[in-house]
Structures are given as C-alpha cells and as structure tokens.
C-alpha positions as CSV (number, residue, x, y, z in Angstrom):
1,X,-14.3,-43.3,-43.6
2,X,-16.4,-40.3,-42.1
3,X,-18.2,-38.3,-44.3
4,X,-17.4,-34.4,-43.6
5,X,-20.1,-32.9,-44.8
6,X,-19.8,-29.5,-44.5
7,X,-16.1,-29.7,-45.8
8,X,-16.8,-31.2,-49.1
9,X,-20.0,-28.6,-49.3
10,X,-17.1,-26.1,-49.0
11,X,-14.7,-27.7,-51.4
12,X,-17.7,-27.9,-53.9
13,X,-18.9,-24.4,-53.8
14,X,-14.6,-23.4,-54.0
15,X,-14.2,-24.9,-56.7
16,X,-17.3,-23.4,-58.6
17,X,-15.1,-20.0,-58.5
18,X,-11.5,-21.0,-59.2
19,X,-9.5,-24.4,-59.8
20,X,-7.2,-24.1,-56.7
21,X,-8.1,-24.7,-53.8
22,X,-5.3,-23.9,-50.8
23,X,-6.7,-26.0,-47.9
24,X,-5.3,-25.1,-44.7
25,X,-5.1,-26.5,-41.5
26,X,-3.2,-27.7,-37.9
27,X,-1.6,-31.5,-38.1
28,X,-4.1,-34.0,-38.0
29,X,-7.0,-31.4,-38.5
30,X,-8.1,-33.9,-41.5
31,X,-7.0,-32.8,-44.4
32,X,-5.5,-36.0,-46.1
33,X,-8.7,-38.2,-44.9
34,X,-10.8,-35.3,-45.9
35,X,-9.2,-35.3,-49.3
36,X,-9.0,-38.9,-50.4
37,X,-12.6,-39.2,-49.4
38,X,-13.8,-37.2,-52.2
39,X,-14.6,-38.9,-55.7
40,X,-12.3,-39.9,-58.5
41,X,-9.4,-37.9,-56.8
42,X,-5.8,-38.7,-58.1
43,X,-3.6,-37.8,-54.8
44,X,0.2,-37.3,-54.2
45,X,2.0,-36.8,-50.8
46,X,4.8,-34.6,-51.6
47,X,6.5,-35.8,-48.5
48,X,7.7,-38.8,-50.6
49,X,11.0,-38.2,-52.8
50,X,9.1,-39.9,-55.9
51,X,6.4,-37.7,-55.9
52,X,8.7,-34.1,-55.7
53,X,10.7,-36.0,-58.6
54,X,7.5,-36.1,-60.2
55,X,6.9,-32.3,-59.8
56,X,10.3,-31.3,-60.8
57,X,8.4,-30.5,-64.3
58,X,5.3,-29.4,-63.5
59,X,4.1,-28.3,-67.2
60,X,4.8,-32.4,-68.4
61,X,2.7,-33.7,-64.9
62,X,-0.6,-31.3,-65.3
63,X,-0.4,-32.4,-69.0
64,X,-0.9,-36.0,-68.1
65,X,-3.6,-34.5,-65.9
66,X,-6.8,-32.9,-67.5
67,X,-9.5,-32.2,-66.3
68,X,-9.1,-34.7,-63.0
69,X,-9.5,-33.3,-59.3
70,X,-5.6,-33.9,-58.0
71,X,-4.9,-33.6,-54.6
72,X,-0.9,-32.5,-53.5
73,X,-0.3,-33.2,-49.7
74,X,2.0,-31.0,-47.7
75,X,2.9,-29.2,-50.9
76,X,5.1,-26.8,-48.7
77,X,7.5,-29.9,-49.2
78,X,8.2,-29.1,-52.7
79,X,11.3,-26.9,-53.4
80,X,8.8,-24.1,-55.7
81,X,5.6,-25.1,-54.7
82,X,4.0,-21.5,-55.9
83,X,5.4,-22.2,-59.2
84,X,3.2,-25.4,-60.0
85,X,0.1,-23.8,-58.8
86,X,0.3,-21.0,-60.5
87,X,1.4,-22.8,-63.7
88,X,-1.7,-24.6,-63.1
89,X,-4.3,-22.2,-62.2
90,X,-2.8,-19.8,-65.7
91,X,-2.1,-22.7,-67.9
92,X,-4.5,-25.3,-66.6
93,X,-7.6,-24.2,-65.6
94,X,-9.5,-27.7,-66.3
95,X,-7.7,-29.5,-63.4
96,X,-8.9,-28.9,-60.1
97,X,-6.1,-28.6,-57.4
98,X,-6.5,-29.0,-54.0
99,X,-3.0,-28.1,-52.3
100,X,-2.9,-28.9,-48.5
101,X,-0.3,-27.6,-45.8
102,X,-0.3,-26.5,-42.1
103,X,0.3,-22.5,-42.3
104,X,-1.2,-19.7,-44.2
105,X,0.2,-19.6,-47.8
106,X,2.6,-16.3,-47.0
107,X,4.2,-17.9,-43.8
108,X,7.1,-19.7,-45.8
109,X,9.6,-18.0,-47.9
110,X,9.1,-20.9,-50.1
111,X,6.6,-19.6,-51.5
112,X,7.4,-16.2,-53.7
113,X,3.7,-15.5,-55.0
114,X,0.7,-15.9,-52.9
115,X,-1.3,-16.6,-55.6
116,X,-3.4,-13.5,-54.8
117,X,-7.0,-14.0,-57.4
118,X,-5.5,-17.4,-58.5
119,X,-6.8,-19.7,-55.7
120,X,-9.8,-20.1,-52.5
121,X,-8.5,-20.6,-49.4
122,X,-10.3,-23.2,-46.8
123,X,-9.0,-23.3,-43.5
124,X,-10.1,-26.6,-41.9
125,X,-10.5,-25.7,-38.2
126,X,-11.0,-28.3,-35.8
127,X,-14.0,-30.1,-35.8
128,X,-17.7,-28.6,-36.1
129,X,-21.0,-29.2,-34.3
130,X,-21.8,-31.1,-37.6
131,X,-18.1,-32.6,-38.1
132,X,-19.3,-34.5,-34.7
133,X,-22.9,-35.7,-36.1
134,X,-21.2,-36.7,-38.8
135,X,-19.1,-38.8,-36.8
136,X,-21.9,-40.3,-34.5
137,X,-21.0,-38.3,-31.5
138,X,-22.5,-35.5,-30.5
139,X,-21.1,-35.4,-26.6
140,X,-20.0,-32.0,-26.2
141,X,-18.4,-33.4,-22.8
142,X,-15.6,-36.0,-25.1
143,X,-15.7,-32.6,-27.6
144,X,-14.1,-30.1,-24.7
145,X,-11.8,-33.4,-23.2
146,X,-10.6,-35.0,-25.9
147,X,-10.7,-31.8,-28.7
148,X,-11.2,-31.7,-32.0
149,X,-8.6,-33.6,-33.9
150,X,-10.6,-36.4,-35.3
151,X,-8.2,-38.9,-34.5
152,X,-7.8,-37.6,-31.0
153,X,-11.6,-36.9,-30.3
154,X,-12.4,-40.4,-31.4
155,X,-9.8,-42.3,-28.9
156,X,-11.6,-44.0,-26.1
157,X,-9.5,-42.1,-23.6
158,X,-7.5,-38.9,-24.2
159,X,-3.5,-39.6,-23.6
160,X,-1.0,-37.4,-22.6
161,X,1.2,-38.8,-24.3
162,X,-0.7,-38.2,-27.7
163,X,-1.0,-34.5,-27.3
164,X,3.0,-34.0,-26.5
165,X,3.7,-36.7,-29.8
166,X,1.9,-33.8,-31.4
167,X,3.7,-30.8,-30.1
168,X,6.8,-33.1,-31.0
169,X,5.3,-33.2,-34.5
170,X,4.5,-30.0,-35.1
171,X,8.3,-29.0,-33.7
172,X,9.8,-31.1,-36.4
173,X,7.9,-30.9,-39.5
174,X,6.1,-27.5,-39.1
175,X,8.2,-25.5,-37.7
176,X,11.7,-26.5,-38.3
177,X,11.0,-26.9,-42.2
178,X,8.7,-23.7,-42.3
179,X,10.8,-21.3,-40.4
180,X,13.9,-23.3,-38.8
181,X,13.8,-21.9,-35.7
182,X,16.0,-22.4,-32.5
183,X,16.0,-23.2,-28.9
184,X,12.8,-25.9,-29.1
185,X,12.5,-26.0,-25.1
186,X,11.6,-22.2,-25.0
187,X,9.4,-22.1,-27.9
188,X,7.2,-25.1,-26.4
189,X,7.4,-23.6,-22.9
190,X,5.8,-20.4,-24.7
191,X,3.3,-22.6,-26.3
192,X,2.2,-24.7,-23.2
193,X,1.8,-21.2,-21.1
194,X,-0.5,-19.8,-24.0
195,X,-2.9,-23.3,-23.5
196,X,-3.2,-23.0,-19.9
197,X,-3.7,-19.2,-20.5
198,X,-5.8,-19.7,-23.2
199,X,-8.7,-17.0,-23.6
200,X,-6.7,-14.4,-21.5
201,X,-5.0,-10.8,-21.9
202,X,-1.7,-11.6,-23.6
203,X,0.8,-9.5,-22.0
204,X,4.4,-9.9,-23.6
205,X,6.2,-9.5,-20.1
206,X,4.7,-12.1,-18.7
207,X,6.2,-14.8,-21.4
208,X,9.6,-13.2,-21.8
209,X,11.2,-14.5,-18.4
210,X,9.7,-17.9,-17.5
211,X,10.4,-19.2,-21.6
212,X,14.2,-17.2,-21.2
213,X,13.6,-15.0,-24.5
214,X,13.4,-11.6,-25.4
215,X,10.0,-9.4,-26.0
216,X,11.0,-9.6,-29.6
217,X,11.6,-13.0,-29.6
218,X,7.8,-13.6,-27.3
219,X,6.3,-11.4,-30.5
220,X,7.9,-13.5,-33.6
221,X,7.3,-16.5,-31.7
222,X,3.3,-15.3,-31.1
223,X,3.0,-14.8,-35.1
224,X,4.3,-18.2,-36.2
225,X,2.2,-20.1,-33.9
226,X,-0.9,-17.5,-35.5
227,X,0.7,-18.5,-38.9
228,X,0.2,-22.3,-38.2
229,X,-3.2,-21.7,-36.6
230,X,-2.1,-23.0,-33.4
231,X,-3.0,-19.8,-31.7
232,X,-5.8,-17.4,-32.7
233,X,-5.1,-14.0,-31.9
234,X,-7.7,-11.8,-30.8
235,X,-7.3,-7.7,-31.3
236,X,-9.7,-5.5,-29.8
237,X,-12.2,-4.0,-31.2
238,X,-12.1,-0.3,-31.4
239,X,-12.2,3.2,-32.6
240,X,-9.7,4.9,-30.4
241,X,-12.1,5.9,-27.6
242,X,-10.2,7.4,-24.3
243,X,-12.2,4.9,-22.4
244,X,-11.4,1.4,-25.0
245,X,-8.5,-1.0,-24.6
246,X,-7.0,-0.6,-28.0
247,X,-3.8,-3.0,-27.8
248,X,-3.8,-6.3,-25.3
249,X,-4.7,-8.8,-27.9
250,X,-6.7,-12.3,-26.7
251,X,-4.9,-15.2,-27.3
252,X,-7.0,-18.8,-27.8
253,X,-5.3,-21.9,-27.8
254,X,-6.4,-23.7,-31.2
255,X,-8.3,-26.9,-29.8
256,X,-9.8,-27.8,-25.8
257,X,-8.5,-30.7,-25.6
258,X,-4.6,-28.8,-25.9
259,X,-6.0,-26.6,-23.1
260,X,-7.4,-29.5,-20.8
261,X,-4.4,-31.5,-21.2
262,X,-1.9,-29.0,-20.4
263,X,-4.5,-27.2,-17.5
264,X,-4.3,-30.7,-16.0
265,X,-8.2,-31.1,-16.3
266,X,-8.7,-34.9,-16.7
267,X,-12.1,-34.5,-15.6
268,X,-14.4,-31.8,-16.2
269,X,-16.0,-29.2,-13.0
270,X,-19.5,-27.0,-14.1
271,X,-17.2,-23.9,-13.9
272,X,-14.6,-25.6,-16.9
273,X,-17.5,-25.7,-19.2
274,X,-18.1,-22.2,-19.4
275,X,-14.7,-21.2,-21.0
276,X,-14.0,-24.4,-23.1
277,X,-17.6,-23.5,-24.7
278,X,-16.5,-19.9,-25.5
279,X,-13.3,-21.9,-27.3
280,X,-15.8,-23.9,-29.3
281,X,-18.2,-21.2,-30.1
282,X,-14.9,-19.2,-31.8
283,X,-13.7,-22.3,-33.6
284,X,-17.3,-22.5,-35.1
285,X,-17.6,-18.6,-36.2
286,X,-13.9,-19.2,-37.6
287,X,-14.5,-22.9,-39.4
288,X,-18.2,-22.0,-40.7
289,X,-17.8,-18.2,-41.4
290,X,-14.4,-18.7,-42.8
291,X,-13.4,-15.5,-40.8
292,X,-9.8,-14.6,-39.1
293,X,-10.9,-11.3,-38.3
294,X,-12.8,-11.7,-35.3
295,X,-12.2,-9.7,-32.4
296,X,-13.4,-8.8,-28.6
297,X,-14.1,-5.6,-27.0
298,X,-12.9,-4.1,-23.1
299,X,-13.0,-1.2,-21.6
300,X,-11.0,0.0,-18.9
301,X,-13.2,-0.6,-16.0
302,X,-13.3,-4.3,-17.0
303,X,-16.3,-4.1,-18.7
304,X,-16.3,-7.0,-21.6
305,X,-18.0,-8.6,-24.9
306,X,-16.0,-12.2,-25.5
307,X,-16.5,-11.4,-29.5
308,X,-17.1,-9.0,-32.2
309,X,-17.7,-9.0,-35.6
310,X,-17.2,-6.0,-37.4
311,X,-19.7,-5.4,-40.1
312,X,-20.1,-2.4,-42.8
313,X,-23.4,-2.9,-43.6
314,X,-25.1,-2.3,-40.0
315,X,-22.8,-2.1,-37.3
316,X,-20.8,-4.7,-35.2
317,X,-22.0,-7.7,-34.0
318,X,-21.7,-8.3,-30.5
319,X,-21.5,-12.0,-28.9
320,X,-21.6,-13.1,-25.5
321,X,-21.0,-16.8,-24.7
322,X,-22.5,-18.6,-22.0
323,X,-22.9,-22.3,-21.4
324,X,-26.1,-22.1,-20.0
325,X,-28.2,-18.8,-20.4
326,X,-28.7,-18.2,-17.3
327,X,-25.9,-17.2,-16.4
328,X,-25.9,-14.3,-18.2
329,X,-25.9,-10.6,-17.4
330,X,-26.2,-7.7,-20.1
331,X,-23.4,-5.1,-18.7
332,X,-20.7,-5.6,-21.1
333,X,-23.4,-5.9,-24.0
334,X,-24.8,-2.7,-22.9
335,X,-21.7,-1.0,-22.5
336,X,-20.6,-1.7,-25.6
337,X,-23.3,-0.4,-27.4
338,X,-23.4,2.8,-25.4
339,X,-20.3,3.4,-28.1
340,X,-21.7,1.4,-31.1
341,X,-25.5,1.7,-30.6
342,X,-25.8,0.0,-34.0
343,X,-25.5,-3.5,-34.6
344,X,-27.4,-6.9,-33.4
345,X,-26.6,-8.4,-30.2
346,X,-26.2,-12.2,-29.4
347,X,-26.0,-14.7,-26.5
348,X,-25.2,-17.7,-27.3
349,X,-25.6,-20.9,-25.2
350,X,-25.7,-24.2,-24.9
351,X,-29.4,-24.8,-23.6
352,X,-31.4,-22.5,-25.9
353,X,-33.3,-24.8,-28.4
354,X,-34.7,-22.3,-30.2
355,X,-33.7,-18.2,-30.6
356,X,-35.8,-15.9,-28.4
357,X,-35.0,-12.0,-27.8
358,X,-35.0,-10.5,-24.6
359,X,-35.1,-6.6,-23.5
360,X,-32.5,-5.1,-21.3
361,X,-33.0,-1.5,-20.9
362,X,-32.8,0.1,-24.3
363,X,-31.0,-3.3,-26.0
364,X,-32.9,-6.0,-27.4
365,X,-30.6,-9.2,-27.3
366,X,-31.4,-12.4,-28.7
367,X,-30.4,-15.8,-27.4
368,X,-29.6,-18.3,-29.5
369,X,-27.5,-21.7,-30.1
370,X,-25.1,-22.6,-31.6
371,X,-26.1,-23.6,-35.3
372,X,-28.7,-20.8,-35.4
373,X,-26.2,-18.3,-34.8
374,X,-24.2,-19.0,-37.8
375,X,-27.7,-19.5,-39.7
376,X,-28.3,-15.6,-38.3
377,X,-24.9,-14.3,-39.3
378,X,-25.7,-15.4,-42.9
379,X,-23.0,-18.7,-42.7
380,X,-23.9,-22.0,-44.2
C-alpha cells in the first residue's frame, strides 16, 4: 500500500481544527485506499446493507465508538447522512470522522444541512507531483497518458476500455443516485466533447445541438459534472472593464488521461505536452492550495493569462504555463497588468530547476517549477 504523504499531512492538520473531515473526490481518486491506510481506523462502506442498518441509530453506533478515527465510505449512500455527522460533530466530538463521497457536500438533496463550521473539507484531486514520488514514478510522460487515477496511472498500458468502465461508473452510481438524471447518451456525449475541448472557451451553443438538449439542459448538465469534480470551471477574472471578457467560462476536463483517451492521443507529439502540462499545473494549485476559486483572464483582442489567483492582501497573481520556458512570451502577462499593476507574476515550467526573475519592460516575472510555485504562493 502506497503511502500518500501529503494526503494524510492534510488529514492530520484537518483534524487538529474539527472532528469531521468531508473528504471529497472523483471515482477511484483514492479515497478508500487513502483511508484504510491510516492507523487504527475502524472503517464502514455504507454501500453494504449491514452497514446503513448499522447507522439507522446513529446516537447507539458513535456510543460504541469513542474516541476512535472511523472512516464511512460513500456516506451519500445513507438515507440522512447529514444527520449522523452532525450528531457526531455536536454530540461527539472525541471521535474523528472521516466521511468520503464523490460531489461537494450541497450537490445532493440528501443532504439538508451542509454542516457549515461543523466539518473541513479535503478535496482529493488527482494525483500530485509528490502522489507520483510517492508511488516510485516520477514520469510526467505515463502522468499526462495514463492520468491521475492511481489505479489507472499505475497500469502498464492505458485501455480504452478502462476509461469508458469509468464513465459507465460514474453514470450509474454518481449520477443516477445523486441527481437521477435522464437521457445517459446525451449527457456522456456532453461530457466526451468537454475532454476533447478541454482547456477551451465554453460556449453553450456549441453543446446544445450535437448532445440534442436544450441551453438549459447544456447549463444544469455543466454544474453537475462541476459538482462531481469531473469538470473544473474556470470564470474570468475581472472588474467589468469595456475591454475584459467577463462571461465565457474555461472548462478543464478533471484528469489528462480522460483528455488523451477521448482526443485519440495514444502517443504523445512535443506540441500535446504543452496543454496537458497547463492541466496538471491546475490540478496541483487546486489539490495543494485546496482552492476552487481559480480563474483566467482575456481580453478582447485575444490577449490571455492561463490563471489567476485573486488575492486581498496584494493584488492578483498572474500564472503563465509553459512546458519548457522558452517558449514563453510576456504579452498577456503584461497586458494584464496594464489593468492590475499590482500583484506577482509567475511562469511556470517544466525545465526551470530553480526560480529566477526576469525583466520585461516595466514587469518583473519570475520563473519557476512546479513545487516551488506552491512553496511561493504560501501552500504546503
């Protein structure tokens, strides 16, 4: 069993503020391994009938449970799970509750109380630059091919037949128990045009007709796919500025190898690198910053920054990424700051060892990698 460091570091310092945990997370992300690799954990898959008999009375089960770390898989599966956590979290603050599922805890009317102040969410994203030393791999060539599932990343070879068992999956057990909906074919045609678009302008119009639904249908299908983290949504950044696009979000599939598979790239050409890098590069601000709320900037003579990071304290951060730096060119950085002069400025690529600054005009810009730009934005 791997050892997934950063993930139990997270779980440790959660659990230091409150004793639920909501840990969060696409099929097959990790969360059971992740969860019966920690110590002296008593776990319970509430997909099992004996277990939700079990839970029926939750006051009688966290008596019989003091101060032990218990672990309750796909606890969407229980018919009140909100109840038992909060229950617990009021009532029983010595026993630590981890609670796993595979949407945000609002997507499901099943649950009638967030737990707002009650519980720390963890959103296990696919895996990290460290998830893959941990593992013994650090080929960021099998990391873009195969993606980061562990189960999936680890296979020798990535099958095809794997990543639609997945969508079939996630069909059946996600979606049809989280928000029954209808017509299967054109909600996984939708999905399957948002992987081999994945990183682009999303542009309702252009899903409507090819998936045979309505705008309205193309928007509620968009927020349950961000609700199960199979999509990230980028909004752009703004203020309102005449010259600023201030609608067209981004949309990111969740994981490369999703977008290889359905772009048809068995094999990898220099120019693929490029955008499956930026797809990492958001999956490890997200994962190790913990952060939902990142977004790009355009304006409207195409002008571009791949991702910002809106800050209070001194300005928006501004992120360029390139998969080797130099291949880079400052006019979307500078552009940018010609309306939000304040604020760092970041490349970051694949081949820089070590973070060095560079001048362009009036912006100083630092490259950096990977790790050391989380280290710079204050992540762990």
């Amino acid at each position: 069993m791997k050892n997934r460091s950063f993930w139990i570091g997270k779980i440790s310092e959660a659990f230091k503020k409150r004793s639920i945990i909501w840990l969060a997370g696409v099929r097959r992300a990790g969360k059971t391994v992740l969860c019966r690799s920690l110590p002296d954990v008593s776990y319970y898959d509430c997909e099992l009938p004996s277990t939700r008999r079990m839970l029926e009375a939750p006051e009688s089960f966290l008596k019989g449970a003091p101060d032990r770390l218990v672990v309750l898989d796909e606890v969407h599966r229980l018919s009140n799970p909100s109840e038992l956590l909060k229950i617990a979290a009021d009532h029983f603050s010595t026993t630590r509750i981890i609670a796993t599922g595979s949407s945000t805890l609002g997507a499901s009317a099943k649950f009638r109380d967030t737990l707002a102040g009650r519980k720390t969410q963890i959103w296990l994203t696919p895996m990290l630059m460290q998830d893959m030393v941990d593992f013994g791999v650090p080929d960021m060539d099998r990391r873009f091919l195969h993606g980061g599932l562990p189960p999936f990343f680890l296979d020798n070879v990535p099958v095809e037949a794997e990543f639609q068992e997945w969508l079939d999956g996630y069909w059946a057990k996600d979606i049809q128990e989280l928000f029954r909906l209808e017509r299967r074919h054109s909600f996984q045609r939708f999905l399957e045009l948002l992987l081999i678009n994945s990183g682009g302008i999303f542009e309702a119009t252009k899903y409507a007709r090819p998936c045979e639904i309505s705008r309205t249908t193309v928007a509620n299908y968009l927020a349950v796919l961000e609700n199960t983290f199979v999509v990230q949504v980028l909004r752009p950044f703004n203020t309102y500025k005449p010259a600023e696009i201030v609608a067209a979000p981004k949309v990111y599939g969740f994981d490369t190898g999703f977008v290889c598979c359905f772009r048809g790239w068995n094999s990898l050409r220099p120019d693929d690198r490029g955008p499956l890098w930026e797809h990492v590069v958001l999956n490890e601000l997200q994962g190790r910053l913990q952060n939902r709320e990142i977004g790009y900037w355009r304006d409207k003579r195409g002008k571009e920054v791949d991702f910002i990071i809106a800050r209070r304290d001194d300005g928006p951060v501004a992120i360029e990424c390139k998969w080797q730096a130099d291949g880079f060119s400052a006019d979307g950085i500078r552009a940018f700051r010609k309306f939000y002069p304040q604020g760092r400025s970041f490349v970051v690529a694949s081949d820089v060892q070590h973070a060095y600054t560079r001048q362009y005009g009036d912006q100083e810009i630092c490259f950096t990698g990977l790790d050391e730009l989380i280290q710079l934005l204050g992540g762990t």
